[in-house]
C-alpha positions in Angstrom: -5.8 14.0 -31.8 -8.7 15.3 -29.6 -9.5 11.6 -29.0 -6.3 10.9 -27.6 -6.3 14.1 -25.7 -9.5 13.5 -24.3 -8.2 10.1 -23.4 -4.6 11.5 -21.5 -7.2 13.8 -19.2 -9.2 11.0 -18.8 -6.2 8.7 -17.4 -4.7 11.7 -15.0 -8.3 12.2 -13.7 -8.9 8.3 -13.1 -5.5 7.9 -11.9 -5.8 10.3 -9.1 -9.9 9.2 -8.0 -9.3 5.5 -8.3 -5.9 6.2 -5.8 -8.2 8.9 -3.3 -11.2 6.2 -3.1 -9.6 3.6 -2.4 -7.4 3.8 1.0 -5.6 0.5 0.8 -3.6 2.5 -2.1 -2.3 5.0 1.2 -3.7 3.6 4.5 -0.6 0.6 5.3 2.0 2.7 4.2 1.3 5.5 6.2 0.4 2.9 9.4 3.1 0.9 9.1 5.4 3.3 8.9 4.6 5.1 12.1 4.6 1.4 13.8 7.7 0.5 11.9 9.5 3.9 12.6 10.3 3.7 8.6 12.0 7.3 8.3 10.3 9.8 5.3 12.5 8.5 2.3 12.1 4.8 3.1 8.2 5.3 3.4 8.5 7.1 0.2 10.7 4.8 -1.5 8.7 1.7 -0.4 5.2 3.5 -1.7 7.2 4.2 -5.0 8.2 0.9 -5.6 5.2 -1.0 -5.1 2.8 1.8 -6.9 5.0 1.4 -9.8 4.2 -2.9 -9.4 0.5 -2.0 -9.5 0.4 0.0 -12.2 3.3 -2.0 -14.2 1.1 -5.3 -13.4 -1.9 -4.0 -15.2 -0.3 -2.3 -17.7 1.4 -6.0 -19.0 -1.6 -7.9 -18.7 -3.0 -5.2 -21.1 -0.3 -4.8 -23.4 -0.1 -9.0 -23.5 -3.6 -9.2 -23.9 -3.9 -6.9 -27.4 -0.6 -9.0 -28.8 -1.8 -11.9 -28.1 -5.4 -10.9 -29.1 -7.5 -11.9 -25.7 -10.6 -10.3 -25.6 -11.3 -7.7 -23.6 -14.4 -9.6 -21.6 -11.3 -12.3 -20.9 -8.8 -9.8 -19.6 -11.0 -8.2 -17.2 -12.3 -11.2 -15.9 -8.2 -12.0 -15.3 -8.1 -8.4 -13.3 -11.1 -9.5 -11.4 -9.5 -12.4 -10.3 -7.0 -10.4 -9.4 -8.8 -8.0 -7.7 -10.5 -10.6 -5.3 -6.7 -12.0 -4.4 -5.4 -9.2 -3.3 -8.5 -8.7 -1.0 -7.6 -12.1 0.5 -3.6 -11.2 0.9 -4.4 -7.6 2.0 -6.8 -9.1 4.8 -4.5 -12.0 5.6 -1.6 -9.3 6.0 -3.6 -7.5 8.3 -4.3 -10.4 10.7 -1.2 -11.9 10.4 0.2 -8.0 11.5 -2.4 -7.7 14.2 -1.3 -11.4 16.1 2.1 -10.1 15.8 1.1 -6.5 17.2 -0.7 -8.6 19.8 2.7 -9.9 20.8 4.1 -7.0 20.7 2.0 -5.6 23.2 2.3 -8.4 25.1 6.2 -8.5 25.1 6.1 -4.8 26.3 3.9 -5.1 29.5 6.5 -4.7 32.5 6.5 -7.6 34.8 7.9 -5.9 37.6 7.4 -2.6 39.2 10.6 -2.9 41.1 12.4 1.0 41.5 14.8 1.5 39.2 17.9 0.7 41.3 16.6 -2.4 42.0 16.6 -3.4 38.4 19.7 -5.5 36.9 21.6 -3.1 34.4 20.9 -5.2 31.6 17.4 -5.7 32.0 17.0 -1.9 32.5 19.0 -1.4 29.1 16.8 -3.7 27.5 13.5 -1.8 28.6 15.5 1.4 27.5 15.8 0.5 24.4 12.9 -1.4 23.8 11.0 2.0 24.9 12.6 4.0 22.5 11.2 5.3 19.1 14.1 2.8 16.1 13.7 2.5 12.6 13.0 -0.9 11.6 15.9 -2.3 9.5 13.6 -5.5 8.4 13.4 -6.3 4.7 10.4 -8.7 4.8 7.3 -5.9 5.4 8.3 -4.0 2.5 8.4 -6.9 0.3 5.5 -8.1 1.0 3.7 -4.8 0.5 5.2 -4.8 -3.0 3.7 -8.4 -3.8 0.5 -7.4 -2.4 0.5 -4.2 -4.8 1.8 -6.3 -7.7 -1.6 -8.4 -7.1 -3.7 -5.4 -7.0 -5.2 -4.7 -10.1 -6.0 -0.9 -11.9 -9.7 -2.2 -12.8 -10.7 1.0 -15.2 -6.6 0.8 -17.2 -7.4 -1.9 -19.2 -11.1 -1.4 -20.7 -11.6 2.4 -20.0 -8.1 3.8 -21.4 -5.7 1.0 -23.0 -8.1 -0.5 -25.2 -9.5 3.2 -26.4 -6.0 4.3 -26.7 -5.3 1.0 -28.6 -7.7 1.6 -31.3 -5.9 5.1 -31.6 -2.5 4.5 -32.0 0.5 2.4 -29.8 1.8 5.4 -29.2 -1.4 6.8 -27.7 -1.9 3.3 -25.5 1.7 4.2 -24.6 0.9 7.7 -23.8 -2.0 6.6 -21.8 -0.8 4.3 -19.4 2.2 6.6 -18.5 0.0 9.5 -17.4 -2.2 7.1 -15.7 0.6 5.6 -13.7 2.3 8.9 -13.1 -1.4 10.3 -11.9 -1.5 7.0 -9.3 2.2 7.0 -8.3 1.9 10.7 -7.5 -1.3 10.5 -5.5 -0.2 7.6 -3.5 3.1 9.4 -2.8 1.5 13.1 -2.2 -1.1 10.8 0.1 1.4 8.8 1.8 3.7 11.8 2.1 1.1 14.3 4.3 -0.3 11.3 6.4 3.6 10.1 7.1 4.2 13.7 8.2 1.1 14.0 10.0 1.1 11.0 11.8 4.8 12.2 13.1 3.2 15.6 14.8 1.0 12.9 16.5 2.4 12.0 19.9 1.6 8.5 20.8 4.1 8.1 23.6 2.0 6.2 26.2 -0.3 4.0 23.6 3.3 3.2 21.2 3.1 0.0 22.8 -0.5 -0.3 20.7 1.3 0.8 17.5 2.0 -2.5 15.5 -1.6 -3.8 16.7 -3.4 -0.6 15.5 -1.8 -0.7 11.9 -2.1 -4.6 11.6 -6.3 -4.1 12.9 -6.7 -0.7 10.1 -4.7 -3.4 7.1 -7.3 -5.7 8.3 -10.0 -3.7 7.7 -8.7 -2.4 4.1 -8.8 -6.1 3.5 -12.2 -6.6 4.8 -13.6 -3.8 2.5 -12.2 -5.2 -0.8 -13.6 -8.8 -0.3 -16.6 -8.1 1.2 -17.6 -4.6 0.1 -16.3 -4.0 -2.8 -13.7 -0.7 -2.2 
């Protein structure tokens, strides 16, 4: 029993540190949905889907890899594999995001400086209500935040608590992996939570136009660190 308790504080403590040091488990939730406009309970809704992919993800391979008795050497090499793919998509994200927050930016520049009752009504609608501050109504972003999570593997589940846990009891693996995951989920949604609320007392009226390019460039470099520094 003290094994297995030791163990449950051990998963709520590596839950929250492996969620805190590494920012591409907070970082394009909270950018995105300042450029995207995503209001508080869509941010959070998005961050809770896909935590609950990248803890679910490792959690299977684990759980597979005992019943089907794979070696522990074999499954982490399968999460490091992992690891470095979702490097690749989490930088390829961020460029594709920054080309498309260069046009964007681009879009936005006024061609004309003509006074305002010289302007056609509809193109002054247009730069109305392309000025103004809209929630983004597109599914695609979300999703593929959620694939990119589902890649991302939680290196220290599988050979620093499921396999300990294993050798315990399948209830204690059980045990285990919940408290982990509800220790990440709930770091990644406190985290996401203050920086979505603290991005909002941020004014960025004059740079908004710089929004989409901004998050794309700070995915980018999330990206960047995983594949070639190790975060």
């Amino acid at each position: 029993m003290n094994e297995l308790y030791l163990l449950s504080l051990s998963a709520a403590s590596l839950g929250f540190i492996h969620t805190i040091l590494g920012p591409d488990h907070y970082l394009p939730f909270i950018v995105l949905s300042k450029a995207r406009q995503w209001s508080s309970n869509k941010t959070m809704w998005i961050t809770f889907v896909s935590g609950v992919g990248h803890v679910a993800s490792s959690v299977l391979i684990g759980f597979l890899g005992i019943a089907l008795g794979i070696s522990l050497n074999k499954l982490e090499s399968i999460e490091a594999i992992r690891g470095e793919m979702v490097g690749w998509l989490l930088l390829a994200f961020g460029l594709g995001y920054s080309i498309y927050g260069i046009y964007k930016y681009l879009k936005s520049v006024p061609h004309s400086h003509l006074p305002a009752f010289l302007v056609p009504k509809k193109v002054s609608e247009w730069q109305h209500l392309s000025a103004e501050e809209k929630e983004d109504n597109t599914k695609l972003t979300p999703w593929l935040l959620f694939l990119i999570f589902v890649f991302g593997p939680c290196e220290v589940l599988i050979p620093v608590l499921i396999f300990p846990a294993y050798a315990h009891s399948t209830v204690g693996m059980v045990t285990v992996s919940l408290i982990f995951g509800i220790a990440t989920i709930g770091t990644m949604l406190l985290t996401v939570y203050l920086g979505h609320k603290g991005s909002a007392m941020v004014r960025f009226k004059k740079h908004e136009r710089y929004l989409h390019l901004l998050a794309g460039m700070v995915i980018l470099i999330s990206g960047v660190g995983i594949v070639f520094m190790g975060w």
